[in-house]
C-alpha positions in Angstrom: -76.2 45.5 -210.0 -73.9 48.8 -210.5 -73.3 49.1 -214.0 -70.1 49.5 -213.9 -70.3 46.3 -211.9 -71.9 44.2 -215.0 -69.3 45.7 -217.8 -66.4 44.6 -215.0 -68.2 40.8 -215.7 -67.8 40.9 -219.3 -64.4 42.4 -219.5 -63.5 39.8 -217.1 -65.2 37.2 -219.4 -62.8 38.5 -222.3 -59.6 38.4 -219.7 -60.4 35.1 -219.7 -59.7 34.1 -223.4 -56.4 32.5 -223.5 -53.7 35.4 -224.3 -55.1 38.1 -223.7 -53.2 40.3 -220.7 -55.5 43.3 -220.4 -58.9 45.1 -221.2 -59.9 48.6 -221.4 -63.2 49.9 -222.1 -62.5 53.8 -222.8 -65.1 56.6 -223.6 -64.2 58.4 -227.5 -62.7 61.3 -225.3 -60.6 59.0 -223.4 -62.6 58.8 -220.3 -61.2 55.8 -218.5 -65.1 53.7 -217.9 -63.5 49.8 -216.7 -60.6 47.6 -216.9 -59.7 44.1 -216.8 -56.3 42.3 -216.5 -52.6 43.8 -215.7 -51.4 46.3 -213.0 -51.4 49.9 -214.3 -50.1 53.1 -212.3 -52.2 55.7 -211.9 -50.6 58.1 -214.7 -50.4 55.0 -217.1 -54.3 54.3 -216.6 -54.7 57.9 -217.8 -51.7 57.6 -220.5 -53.1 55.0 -222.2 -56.7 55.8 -222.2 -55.9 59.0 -223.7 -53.4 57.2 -226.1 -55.8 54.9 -227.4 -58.3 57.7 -227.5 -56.1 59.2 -230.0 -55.2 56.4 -231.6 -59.2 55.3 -232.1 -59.9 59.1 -233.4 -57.6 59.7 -236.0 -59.0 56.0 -237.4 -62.3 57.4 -237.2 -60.9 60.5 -239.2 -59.2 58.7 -241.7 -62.4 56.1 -242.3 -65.5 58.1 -240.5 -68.3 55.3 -241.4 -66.1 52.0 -242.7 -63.8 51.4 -239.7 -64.0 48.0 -238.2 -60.9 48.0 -235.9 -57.1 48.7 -235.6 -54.5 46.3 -235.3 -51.0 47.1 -233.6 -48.3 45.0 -233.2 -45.2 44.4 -231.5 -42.6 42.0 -230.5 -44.2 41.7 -227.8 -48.0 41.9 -227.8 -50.9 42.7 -230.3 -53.4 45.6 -229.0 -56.7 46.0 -230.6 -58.9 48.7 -230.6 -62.4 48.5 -231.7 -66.0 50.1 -231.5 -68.7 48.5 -229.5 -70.8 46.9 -232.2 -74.6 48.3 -231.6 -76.8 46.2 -232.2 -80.4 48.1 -232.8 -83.7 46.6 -233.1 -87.1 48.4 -232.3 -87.2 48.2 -228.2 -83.6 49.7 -228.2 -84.5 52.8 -230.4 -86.4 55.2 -228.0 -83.5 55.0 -225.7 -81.1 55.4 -228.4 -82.5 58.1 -229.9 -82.9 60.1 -226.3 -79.1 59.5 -225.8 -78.4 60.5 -228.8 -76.3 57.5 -229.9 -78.3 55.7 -232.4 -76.5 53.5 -234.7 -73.5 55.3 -233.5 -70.5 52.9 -233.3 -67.9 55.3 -232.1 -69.2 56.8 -228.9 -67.1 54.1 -227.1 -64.3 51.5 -227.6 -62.2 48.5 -226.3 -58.6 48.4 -226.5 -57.2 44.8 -225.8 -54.3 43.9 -225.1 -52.9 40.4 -225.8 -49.9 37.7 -226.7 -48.0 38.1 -229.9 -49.0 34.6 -230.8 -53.1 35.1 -230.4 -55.3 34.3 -233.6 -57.2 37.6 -234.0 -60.2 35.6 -235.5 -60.6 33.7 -232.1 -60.5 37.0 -229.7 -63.1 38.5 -232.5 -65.4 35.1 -232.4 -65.1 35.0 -228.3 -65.3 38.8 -227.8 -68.2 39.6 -230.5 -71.3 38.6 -227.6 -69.1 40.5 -224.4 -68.3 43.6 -226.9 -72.6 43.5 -227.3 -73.9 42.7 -224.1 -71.7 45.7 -223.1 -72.9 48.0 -225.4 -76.7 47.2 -224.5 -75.6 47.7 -220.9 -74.5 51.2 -221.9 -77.9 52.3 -223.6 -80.0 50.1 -221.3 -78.7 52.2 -218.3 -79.8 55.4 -219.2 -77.1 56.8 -218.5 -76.1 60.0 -220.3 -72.5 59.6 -221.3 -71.8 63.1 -222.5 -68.0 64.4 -222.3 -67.2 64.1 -219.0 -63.4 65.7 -219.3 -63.9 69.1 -218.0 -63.0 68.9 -214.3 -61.8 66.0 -212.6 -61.5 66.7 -208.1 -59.4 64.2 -206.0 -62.8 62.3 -205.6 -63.6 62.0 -209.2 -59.8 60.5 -209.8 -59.9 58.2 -207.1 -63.7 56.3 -208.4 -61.6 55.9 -211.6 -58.7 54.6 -210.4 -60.8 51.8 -207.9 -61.7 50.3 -211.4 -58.4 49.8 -212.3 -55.5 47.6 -210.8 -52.8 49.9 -210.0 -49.3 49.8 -209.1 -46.4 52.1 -207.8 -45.0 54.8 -210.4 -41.9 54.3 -212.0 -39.7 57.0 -212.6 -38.5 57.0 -216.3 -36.1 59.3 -218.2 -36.7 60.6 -221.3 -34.4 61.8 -224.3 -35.0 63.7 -227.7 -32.7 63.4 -230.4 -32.6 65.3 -234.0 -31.6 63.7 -237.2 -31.0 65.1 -241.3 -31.6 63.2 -244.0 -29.7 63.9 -247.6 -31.3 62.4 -250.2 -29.7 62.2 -253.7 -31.8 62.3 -257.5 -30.4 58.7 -257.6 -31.9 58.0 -254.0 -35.0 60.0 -254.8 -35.2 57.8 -258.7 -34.7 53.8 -256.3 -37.6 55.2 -253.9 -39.9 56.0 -256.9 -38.4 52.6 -258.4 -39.6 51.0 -254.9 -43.1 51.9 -255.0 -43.8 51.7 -258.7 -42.9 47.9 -258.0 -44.8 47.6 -255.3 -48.1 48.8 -256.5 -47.2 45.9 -259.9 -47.0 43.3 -257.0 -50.1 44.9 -255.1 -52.8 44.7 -257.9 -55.2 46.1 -255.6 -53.2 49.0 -254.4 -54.9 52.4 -253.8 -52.2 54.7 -252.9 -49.0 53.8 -250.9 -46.1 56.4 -249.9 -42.7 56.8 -247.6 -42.9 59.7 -245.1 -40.3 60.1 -242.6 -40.3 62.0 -239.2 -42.6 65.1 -239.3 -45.3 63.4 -241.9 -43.2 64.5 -244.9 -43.5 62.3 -247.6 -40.4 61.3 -249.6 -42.4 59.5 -252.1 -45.9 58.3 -253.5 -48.1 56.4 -255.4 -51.7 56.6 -256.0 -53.3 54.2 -258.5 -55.9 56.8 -259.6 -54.4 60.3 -259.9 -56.8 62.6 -258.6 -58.4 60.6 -256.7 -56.5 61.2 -252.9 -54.5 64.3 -254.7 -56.2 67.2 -252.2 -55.8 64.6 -249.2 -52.5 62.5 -249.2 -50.8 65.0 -247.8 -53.0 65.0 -244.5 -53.6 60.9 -245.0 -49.8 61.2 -243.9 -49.7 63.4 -241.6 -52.7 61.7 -239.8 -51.0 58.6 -240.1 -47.7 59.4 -239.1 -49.2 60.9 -235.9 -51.4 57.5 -235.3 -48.3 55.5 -235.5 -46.2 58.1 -233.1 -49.3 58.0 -230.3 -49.2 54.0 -231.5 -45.7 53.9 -230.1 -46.4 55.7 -227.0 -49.5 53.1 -226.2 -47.0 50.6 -227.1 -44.4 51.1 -224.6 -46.6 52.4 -221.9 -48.4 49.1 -221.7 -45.5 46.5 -222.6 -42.5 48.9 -223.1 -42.2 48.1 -226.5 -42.2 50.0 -230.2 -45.0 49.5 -232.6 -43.6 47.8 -235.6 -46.9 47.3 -237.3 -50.7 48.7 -237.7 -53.7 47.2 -239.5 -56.5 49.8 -239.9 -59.7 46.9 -241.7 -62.2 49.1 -243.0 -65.2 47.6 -244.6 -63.8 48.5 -247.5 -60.0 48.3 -248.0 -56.7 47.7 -245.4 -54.5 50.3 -244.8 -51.0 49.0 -243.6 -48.6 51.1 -241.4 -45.2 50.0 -241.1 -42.0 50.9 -239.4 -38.9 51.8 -241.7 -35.9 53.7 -241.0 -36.8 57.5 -239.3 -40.0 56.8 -240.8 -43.2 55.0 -241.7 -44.3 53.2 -245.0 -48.0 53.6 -245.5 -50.3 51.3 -248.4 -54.1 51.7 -248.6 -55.3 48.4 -250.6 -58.9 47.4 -251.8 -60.9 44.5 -250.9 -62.8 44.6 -253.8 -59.7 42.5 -255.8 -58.8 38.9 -254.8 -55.8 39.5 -253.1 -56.0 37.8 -249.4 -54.7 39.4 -246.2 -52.0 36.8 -245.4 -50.6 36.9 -248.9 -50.6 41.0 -248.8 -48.5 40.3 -245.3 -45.9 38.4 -246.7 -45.4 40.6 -249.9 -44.8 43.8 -247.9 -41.7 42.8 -245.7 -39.5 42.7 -248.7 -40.5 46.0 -249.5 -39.7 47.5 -246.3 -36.3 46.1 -246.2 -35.4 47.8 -249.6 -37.1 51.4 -248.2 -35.1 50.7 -244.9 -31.6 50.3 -246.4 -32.5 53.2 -248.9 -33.0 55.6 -246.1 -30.5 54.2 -244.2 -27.8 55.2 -246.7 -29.5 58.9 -246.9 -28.9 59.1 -242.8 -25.3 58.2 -243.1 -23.7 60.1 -246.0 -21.2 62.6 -245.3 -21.7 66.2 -245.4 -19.3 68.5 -246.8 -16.3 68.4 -244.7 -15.3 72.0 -245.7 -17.0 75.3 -245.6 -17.1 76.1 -249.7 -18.6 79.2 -250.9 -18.7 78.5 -254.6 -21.0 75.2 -253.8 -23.6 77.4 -251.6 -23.9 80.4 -254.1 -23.4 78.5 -257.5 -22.1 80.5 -260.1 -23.0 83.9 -258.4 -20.6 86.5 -258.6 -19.4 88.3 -255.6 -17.8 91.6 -256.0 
């Protein structure tokens, strides 16, 4: 049997699992390798293989050797993206090592797509076996999976695309729009007010922050200032742009906006969330006692506040009349 053949079995096997619509196994360079479930066109089965591609590097970037998987949700679906798990034992590590992908987790990765109402625990419980049985198909092949993006002929495209249920193009229109925000000391002082609150409520907090279109951050927190000094700048950045791309998987697949991402390292949970022109971003430990569901429900209330603060910033009037004395101050013109 082809191997593409046996990975189309198990990917079948977790299309099975009640709720979940789709299955994509995807190379780290967003090589399209198998699919299982809904009708994609042809430029969507590229779309969002390179979306989640992106999305599944810049998680890697943020957490290089702790991330487990990433969580994005919608009103209408969750999509999950996660590493094979590679499971090495002493027959495996000859191959592995002449493949160079010993005990590496990120070489490839699944992105499922399922119901808004799934249990993530029962996909992880039903998937764990597929996701490994896959993963030793990969090594067991012999196969050299080396980046394969340099040069794709009509031929090339077309063996992809046979892998993958496809369906007409639709033509969509797209539109760009611009927006200011003006944000007062008094704004600027409830913001700071805002996070210091949060970061009582989240005991186990390691940094959270506001940043609105761009990456820009309006305002922070870090529990241990220092500590993510040099790098919360680019933590935002990075994580503005994975929620952007996030949106863009998002609608391509169930033409939808990501509202939500879980990023579960082995370590801590970093929380994305939708607010007003922007994202709201927390970081928060597993080492404290503070459980997942609990952290969910505190977090809501905290984004309405940030929402109806930046809200207020979007709407304020600008100066209705051109004044020179308010530009220049007290400078003297002569």
């Amino acid at each position: 049997m082809e191997l593409k053949e046996k990975i189309k079995i198990y990917l079948d096997q977790i299309k099975k699992i009640k709720g979940v619509e789709n299955v994509v196994l995807t190379q780290r360079d967003g090589n399209p390798i198998q699919s299982s479930g809904v009708w994609l066109s042809q430029e969507e089965i590229f779309s969002v293989c390179s979306a989640t591609s992106a999305i599944f590097n810049v998680g890697i970037k943020l957490y290089p050797n702790e991330l487990q998987y990433i969580l994005i949700e919608g009103k209408k679906a969750k999509i999950l993206i996660a590493p094979l798990n590679s499971p090495v034992h002493e027959t495996l590590n000859r191959i592995l090592t002449q493949q160079e992908i010993i005990q590496n987790n990120k070489e490839f990765f699944i992105a499922i797509t399922a119901l808004p109402t799934v249990n993530l625990g029962s996909i992880f419980l039903q998937t764990n076996s597929c996701l490994k049985k896959i993963k030793n198909s990969l090594i067991l092949s012999k196969k050299e999976f080396k980046p394969p993006l340099i040069e794709f002929n009509n031929n090339k495209l077309q063996e992809i695309l046979q892998r993958f249920k496809t369906k007409d193009p639709n033509e969509e229109n797209y539109s760009f729009s611009s927006f200011s925000l003006n944000i007062s000391e008094n704004m600027t002082w409830e913001l700071n007010k805002l996070l210091n609150n949060f970061s009582r409520t989240i005991l186990d907090l390691n940094f959270a922050f506001l940043t609105v279109e761009g990456g820009f951050i309006l305002s922070q927190i870090l529990k241990e200032e220092g500590e993510y000094n040099n790098s919360i700048d680019s933590i935002s950045a990075m994580s503005y742009s994975l929620f952007q791309v996030a949106n863009r998987c998002s609608w391509l697949l169930k033409k939808m906006k990501a509202e939500k991402i879980l990023l579960d390292t082995k370590n801590s949970f970093q929380f994305i969330n939708q607010v007003h022109r922007g994202i709201f971003c927390s970081e928060i430990s597993k080492n404290g006692k503070m459980r997942l569901g609990l952290i969910r429900l505190y977090i809501p209330q905290f984004l309405t506040k940030a929402s109806k603060i930046l809200e207020q910033a979007s709407h304020r009037e600008k100066m209705k009349s051109f004044d020179i004395k308010s530009l220049l101050g007290e400078m003297v013109i002569k």
